[in-house]
PLY file of the C-alpha trace (Angstrom):
ply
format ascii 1.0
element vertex 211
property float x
property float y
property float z
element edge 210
property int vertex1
property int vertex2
end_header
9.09 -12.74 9.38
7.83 -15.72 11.43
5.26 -13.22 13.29
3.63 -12.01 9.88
-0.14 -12.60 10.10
-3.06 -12.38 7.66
-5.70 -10.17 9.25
-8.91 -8.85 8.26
-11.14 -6.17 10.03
-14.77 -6.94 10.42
-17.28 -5.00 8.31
-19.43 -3.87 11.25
-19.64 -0.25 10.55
-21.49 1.62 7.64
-17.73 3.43 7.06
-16.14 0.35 7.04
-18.36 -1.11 4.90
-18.05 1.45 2.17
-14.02 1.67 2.41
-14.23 -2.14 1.72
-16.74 -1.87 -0.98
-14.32 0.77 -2.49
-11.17 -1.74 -2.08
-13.19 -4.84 -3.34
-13.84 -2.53 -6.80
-9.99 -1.57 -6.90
-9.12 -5.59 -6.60
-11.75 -6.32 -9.46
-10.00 -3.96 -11.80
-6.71 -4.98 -11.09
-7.68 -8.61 -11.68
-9.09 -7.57 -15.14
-5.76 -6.69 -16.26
-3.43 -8.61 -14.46
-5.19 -11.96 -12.82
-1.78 -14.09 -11.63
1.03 -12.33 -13.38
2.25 -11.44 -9.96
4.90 -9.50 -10.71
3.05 -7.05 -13.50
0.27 -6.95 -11.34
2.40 -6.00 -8.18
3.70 -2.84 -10.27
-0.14 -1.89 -10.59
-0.59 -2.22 -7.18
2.27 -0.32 -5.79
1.72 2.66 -8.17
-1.53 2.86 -5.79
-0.51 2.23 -2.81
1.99 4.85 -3.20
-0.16 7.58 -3.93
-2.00 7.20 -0.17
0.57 8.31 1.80
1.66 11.15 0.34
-1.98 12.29 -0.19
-3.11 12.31 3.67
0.46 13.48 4.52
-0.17 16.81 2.30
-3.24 17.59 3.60
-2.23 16.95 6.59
0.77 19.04 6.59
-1.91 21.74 5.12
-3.75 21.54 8.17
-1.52 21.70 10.47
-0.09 24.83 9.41
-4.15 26.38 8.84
-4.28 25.25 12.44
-1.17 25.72 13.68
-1.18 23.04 15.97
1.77 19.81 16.20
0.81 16.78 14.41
2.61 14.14 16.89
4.02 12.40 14.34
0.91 11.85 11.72
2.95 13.66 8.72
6.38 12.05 8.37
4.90 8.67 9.18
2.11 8.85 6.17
4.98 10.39 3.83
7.61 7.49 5.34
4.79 4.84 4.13
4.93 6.92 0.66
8.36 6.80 0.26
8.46 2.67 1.31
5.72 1.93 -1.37
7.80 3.97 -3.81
10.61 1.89 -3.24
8.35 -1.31 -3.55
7.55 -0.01 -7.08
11.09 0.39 -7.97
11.91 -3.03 -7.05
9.21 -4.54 -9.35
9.83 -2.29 -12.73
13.13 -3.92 -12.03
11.82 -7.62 -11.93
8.52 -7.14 -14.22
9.81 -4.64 -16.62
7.03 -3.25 -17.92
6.25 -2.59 -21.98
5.28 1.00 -22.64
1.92 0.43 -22.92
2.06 -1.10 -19.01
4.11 2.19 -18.09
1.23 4.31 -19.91
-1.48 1.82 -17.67
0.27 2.63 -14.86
0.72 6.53 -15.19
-3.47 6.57 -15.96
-3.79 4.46 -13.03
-2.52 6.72 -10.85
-3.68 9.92 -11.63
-7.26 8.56 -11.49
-6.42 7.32 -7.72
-5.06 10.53 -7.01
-7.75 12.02 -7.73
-10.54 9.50 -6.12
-8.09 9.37 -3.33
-7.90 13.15 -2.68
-11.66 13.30 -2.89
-12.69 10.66 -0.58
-10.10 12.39 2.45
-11.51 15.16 2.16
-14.71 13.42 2.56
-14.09 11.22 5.10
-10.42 10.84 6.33
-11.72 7.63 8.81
-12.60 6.17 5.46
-9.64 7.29 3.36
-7.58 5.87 6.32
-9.70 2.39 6.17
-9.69 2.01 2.49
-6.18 1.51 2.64
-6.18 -0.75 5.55
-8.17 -2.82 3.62
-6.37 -2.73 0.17
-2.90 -3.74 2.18
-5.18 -6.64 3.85
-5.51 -7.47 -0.15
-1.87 -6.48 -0.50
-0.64 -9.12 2.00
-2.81 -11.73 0.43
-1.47 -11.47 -2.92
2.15 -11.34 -1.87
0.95 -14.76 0.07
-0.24 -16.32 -2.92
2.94 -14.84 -4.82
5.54 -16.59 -2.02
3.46 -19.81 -2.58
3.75 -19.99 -6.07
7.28 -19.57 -5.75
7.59 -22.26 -3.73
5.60 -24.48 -5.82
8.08 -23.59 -8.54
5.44 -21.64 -10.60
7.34 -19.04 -10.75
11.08 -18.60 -10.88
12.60 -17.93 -8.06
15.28 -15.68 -9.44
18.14 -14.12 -8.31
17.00 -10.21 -6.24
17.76 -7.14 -8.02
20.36 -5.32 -6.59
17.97 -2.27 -5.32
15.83 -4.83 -3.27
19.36 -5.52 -1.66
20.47 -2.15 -1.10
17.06 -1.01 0.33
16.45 -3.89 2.76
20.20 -4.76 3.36
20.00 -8.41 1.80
22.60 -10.59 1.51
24.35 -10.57 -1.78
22.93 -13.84 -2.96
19.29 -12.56 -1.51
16.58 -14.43 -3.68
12.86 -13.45 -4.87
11.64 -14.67 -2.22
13.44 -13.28 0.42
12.51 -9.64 -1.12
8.89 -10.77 -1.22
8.76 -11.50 2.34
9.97 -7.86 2.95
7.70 -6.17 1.08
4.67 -8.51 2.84
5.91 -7.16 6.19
6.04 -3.99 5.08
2.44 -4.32 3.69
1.32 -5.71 7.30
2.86 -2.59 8.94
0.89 -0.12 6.66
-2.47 -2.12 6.89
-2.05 -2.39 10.47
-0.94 1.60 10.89
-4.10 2.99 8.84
-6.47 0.89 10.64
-5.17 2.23 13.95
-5.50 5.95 11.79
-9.17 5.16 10.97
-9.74 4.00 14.63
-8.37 7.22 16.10
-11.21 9.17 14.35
-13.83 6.70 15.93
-12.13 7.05 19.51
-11.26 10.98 18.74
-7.27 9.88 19.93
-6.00 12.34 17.55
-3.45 14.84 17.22
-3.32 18.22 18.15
-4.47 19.65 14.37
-6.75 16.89 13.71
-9.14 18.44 16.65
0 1
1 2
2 3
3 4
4 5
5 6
6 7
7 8
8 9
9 10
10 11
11 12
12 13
13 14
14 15
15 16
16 17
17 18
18 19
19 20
20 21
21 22
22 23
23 24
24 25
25 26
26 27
27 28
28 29
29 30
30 31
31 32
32 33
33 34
34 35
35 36
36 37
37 38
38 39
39 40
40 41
41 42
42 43
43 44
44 45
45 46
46 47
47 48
48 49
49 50
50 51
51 52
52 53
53 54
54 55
55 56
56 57
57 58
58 59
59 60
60 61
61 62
62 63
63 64
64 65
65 66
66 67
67 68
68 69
69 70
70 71
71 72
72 73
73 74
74 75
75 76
76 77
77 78
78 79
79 80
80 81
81 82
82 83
83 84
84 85
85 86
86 87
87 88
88 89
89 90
90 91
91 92
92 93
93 94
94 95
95 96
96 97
97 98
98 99
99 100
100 101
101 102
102 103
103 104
104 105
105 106
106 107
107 108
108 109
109 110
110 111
111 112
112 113
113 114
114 115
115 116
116 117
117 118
118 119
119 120
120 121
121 122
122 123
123 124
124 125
125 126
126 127
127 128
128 129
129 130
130 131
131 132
132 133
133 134
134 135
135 136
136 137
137 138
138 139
139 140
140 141
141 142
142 143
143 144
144 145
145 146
146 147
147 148
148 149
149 150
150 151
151 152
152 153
153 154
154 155
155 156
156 157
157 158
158 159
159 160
160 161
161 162
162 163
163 164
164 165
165 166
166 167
167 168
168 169
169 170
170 171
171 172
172 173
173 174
174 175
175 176
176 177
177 178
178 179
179 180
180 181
181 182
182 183
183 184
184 185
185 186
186 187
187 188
188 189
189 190
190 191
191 192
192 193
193 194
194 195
195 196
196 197
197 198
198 199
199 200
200 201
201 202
202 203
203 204
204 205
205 206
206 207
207 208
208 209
209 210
C-alpha cells in the first residue's frame, strides 16, 4: 500500500469541469446526512459507486452487440469494478449496520443515481467516465481521513469482519484498518481506470464498438 497516492485531475476542460461540478453536488449531499460517521457514510457511498460500473458495462455490452464489433476488454473490466464496489458495500453493512430507515436511504439513493447515471452516459460517456474519476478522487480522500482517525483513536479500531478477510485474503487477526487500506487501493485503481476511460474519448484510443 506504500505506493497509494492522492491525485486530483485538473479542471481544464469544459467536460471536466461539469463531471466535477456533478461530483462536488454528490459530496454535498452525502455530507448532509452523514458528515464524519465514516462508516454509515461509507455504506452511502458504495451503494453509488456500485451502480457505475455496471451501468457503462450494460450499455456497453448493448453496443457491442448493435455493432458487432470486440470491446478489448471495456465490458468485464467496468462490471469487475461493479462487482469490487459491491463487495465494499458488503463489508460496511457488516461494520455500520445500518437501521431500516438507513437501508430505505440507501435503496432511494440508488435508484436516483441509476437513473442520473444512465442519463448522463448516454449523454456524454467522456463525462460519465470522469464523474466517477472524480467521486473515487473523493472516495480516496475520505477513506484517508477515515485511516487517520483510526489512528488517532477516534474511532475504534476493531477487529475485521470475516467477509473483508475472505475477500481480500487477510490474516485472521486482520484489523479495521488493514481492510480500509484495501478498499483505498481499490478506490485508487477505479479513479485512476475511468480517468484513463474519459481520456480515451479525448484521444479517440477506443475499442473496436466504441468507433
Amino acid at each position: 500500500m506504500s505506493d497509494f497516492e492522492l491525485k486530483h485531475k485538473a479542471t481544464n476542460k469544459i467536460s471536466e469541469k461539469i463531471a466535477y461540478k456533478i461530483t462536488q453536488c454528490l459530496k454535498f449531499l452525502l455530507n448532509i446526512f452523514y458528515g464524519s460517521k465514516y462508516a454509515k457514510r461509507a455504506v452511502i457511498l458504495e451503494t453509488i459507486a456500485a451502480v457505475p460500473g455496471m451501468v457503462a458495462g450494460m450499455f456497453n455490452h448493448l453496443k457491442a452487440l448493435r455493432r458487432m464489433k470486440d470491446d478489448q476488454g471495456w465490458i468485464q473490466e467496468l462490471l469487475s469494478e461493479a462487482e469490487n464496489e459491491r463487495m465494499h458495500l458488503m463489508i460496511f453493512l457488516d461494520i455500520a449496520k445500518p437501521r431500516w430507515i438507513e437501508r430505505l436511504l440507501v435503496l432511494l439513493g440508488q435508484a436516483v443515481f441509476i437513473i442520473v447515471y444512465s442519463l448522463i452516459y448516454l449523454l456524454s460517456s467522456k463525462i460519465a467516465h470522469r464523474v466517477v474519476g472524480y467521486f473515487e478522487e473523493e472516495a480516496c480522500k475520505s477513506y484517508t481521513e477515515y485511516l487517520a482517525k483510526i489512528d488517532e483513536g477516534a474511532v475504534e479500531n476493531e477487529i475485521a469482519p470475516q467477509i473483508a478477510i475472505d475477500y481480500y485474503q487477510l490474516p485472521s487477526d486482520a484489523m479495521l484498518r488493514d481492510v480500509i487500506l484495501q478498499i483505498r487501493n481499490d478506490e485508487a485503481k477505479h479513479r485512476d481506470r475511468n480517468h484513463s476511460f474519459a481520456d480515451a474519448y479525448e484521444t479517440h484510443d477506443l475499442p473496436a464498438h466504441q468507433r
